[in-house]
N, C-alpha and C positions, 0 to 999 in steps of 0.2 A: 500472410507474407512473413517471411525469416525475419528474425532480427540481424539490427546492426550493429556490427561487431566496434571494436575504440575506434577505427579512424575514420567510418565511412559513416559515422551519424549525422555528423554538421549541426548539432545541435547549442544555441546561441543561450535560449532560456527555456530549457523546457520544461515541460508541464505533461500532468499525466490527471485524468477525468475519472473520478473514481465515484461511485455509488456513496448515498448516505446511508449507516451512519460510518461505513471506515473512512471515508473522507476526513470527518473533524477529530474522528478519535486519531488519527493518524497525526494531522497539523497540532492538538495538544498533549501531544508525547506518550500519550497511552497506550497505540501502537506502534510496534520498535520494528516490525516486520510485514515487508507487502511480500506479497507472495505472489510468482505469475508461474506457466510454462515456460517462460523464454527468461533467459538472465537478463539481468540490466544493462542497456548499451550507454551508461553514463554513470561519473561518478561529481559528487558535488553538489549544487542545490536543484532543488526536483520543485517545483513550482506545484500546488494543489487545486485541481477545481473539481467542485461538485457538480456532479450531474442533475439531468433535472426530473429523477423518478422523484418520489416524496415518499420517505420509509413509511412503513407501516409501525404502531406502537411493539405488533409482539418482534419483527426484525430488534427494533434499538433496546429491548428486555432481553432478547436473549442474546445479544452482543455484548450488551453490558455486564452482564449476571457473566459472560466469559472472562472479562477480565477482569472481575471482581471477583475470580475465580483463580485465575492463575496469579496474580497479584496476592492474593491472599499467601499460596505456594511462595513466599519470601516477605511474608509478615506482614505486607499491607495491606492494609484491612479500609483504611477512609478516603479510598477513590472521588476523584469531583470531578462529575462528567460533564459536559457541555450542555449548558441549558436547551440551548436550539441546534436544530440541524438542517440549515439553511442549504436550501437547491439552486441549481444553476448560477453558484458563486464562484469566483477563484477565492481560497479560503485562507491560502498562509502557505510555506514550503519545507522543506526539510532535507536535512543533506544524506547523500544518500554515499555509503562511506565502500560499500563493496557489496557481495553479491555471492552464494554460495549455496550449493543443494541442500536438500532438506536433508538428506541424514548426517552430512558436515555440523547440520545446525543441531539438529540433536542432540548431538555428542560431543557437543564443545564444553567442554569443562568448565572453562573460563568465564560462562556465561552466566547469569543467572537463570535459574533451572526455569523459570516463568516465561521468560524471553524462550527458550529453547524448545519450550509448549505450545507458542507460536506459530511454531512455523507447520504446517498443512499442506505444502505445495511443491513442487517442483523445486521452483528457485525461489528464494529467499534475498529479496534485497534489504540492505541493512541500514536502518534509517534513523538518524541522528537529529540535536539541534535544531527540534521542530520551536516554528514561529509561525504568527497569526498576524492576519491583515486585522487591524483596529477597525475598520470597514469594508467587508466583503465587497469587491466586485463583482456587479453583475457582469456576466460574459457568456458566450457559446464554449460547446466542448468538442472535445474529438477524439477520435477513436488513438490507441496508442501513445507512445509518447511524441509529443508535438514542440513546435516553438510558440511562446507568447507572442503577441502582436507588439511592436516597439514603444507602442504611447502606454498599452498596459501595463508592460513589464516596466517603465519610465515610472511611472505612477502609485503602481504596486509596491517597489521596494522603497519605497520613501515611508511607506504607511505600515512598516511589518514590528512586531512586536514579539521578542522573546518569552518564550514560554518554559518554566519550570516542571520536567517529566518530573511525576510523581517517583521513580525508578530509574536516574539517570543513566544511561548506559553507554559505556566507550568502547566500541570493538575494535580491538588489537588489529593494526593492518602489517602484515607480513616485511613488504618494504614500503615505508613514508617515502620515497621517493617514486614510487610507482604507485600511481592512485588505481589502477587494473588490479595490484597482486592480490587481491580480498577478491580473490573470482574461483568460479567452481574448479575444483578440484585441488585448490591451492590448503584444506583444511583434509583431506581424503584420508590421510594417515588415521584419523581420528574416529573415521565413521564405523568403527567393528565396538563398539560402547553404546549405541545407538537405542538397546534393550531397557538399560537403564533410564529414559523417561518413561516410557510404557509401565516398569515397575510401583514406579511410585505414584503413577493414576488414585486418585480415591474415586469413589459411586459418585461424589458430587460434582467431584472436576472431570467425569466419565460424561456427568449428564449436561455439564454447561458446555461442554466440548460436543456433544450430539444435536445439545441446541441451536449451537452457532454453525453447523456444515450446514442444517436443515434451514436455518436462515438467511444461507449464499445462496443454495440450488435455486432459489428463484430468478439468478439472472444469468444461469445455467444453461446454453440449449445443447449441452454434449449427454451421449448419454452412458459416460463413464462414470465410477462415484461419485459423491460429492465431495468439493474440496473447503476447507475454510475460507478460503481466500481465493474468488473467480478468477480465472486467465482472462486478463485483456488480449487485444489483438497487437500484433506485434507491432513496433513504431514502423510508419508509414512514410512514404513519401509526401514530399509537396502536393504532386500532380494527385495522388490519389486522394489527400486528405482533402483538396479541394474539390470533389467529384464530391466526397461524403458530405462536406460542406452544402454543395448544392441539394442534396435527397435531402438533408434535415434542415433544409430551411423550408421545403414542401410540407414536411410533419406536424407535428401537436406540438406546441412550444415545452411539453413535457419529457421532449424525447430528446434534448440534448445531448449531444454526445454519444447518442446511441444509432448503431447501423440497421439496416432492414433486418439484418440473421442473429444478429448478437447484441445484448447489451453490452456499454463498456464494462473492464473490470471493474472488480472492485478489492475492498481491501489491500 
């Protein structure tokens, strides 16, 4: 299904179901960029739950070795990753500040080149002010972006805890008064520089970045290349999320948030 565009989301808390391990590297600031095929139809806080695959050891080795990779690319070097990477939790949220094509992101100057290394995908949404639930909720997931249920979102933000990115990062928004103007094509002037991250590739940051496409394609069923960061399915209606609802309560309790054809995104 298309996405929705600013006025036709109706979106109260939402939440978006993502694979571990970008889930928790995402909610503790390590990832500054989700990446889908469809832009963001929301600006503001983006609610986190993990799905309920269970990573395998070499997925969260070669995620990690990536951004202990491009982190390194602006001098930092003693990354502290998340001990556990808890499934079928809602995990913590993060504000999600605008929204812009990969070669916009590329070739932002302004950015730090690490952050700009990121990005793999289509669209690039841009994500800020990440916090952690001090105790995960158990919860179901669902395809797209969705709304919380009222007692959890109730309960949820009572329990959220700030979390200091290793690499803080402020993305410049065009107009403060328009929370949309950080949207594709609003950075375009910029994307003919684009050459320059490709330049400064080294063999290692060639091969932590070969590691981490190889370690999305598994929730992959397109059979276009691989991307760093899966495409989820675009935000959903009511009506259909609760049809999904019904299939995956028939399933493996492993299969949260995941449809019969696709798994959800991730990263």
């Amino acid at each position: 299904m298309g996405s929705k565009s600013k006025g036709d989301g109706n979106y109260r808390n939402p939440c978006l179901t993502m694979h571990q391990p970008w889930a928790s590297l995402l909610v503790y600031g390590i990832k500054r960029i989700e990446g889908r095929s469809w832009p963001s139809p929301i600006r503001g806080r983006l609610w986190i739950h993990a799905a309920g695959k269970v990573p395998d050891t070499e997925t969260i080795k070669a995620m990690e070795d990536f951004y202990r990779e491009i982190y390194a690319v602006n001098g930092i070097t003693d990354l502290k990753f998340p001990e556990h990477y808890p499934i079928s939790r809602l995990l913590g949220c993060v504000e999600v500040v605008g929204c812009v094509s990969l070669d916009e992101l590329v070739s932002w100057e302004e950015l730090p080149e690490g952050v700009r290394l990121e990005g793999q995908t289509d669209y690039c949404w841009l994500c800020e002010q990440p916090q952690k639930l001090i105790v995960p909720f158990e919860m179901r997931g669902y395809q797209g972006v969705y709304n919380l249920e009222k007692k959890i979102y109730e309960a949820a933000v009572r329990g959220l805890s700030p979390i200091k990115p290793p690499l803080p990062v402020k993305f410049p928004i065009p107009d403060p008064r328009d929370l949309f103007s950080l949207k594709p094509g609003s950075l375009a002037s910029n994307s003919n520089n684009s050459k320059t991250i490709q330049m400064e590739k080294t063999p290692i940051l060639n091969a932590a970045v070969a590691g981490a496409r190889a370690a999305a394609t598994q929730f992959s069923s397109k059979k276009s290349s691989p991307s760093m960061i899966q495409d989820g399915d675009a935000p959903i209606s009511a009506r259909t999320r609760n049809k999904s609802k019904e299939a995956a309560e028939g399933q493996d309790s492993n299969l949260v948030g995941v449809s019969n054809t696709k798994d959800v995104g991730d990263q």
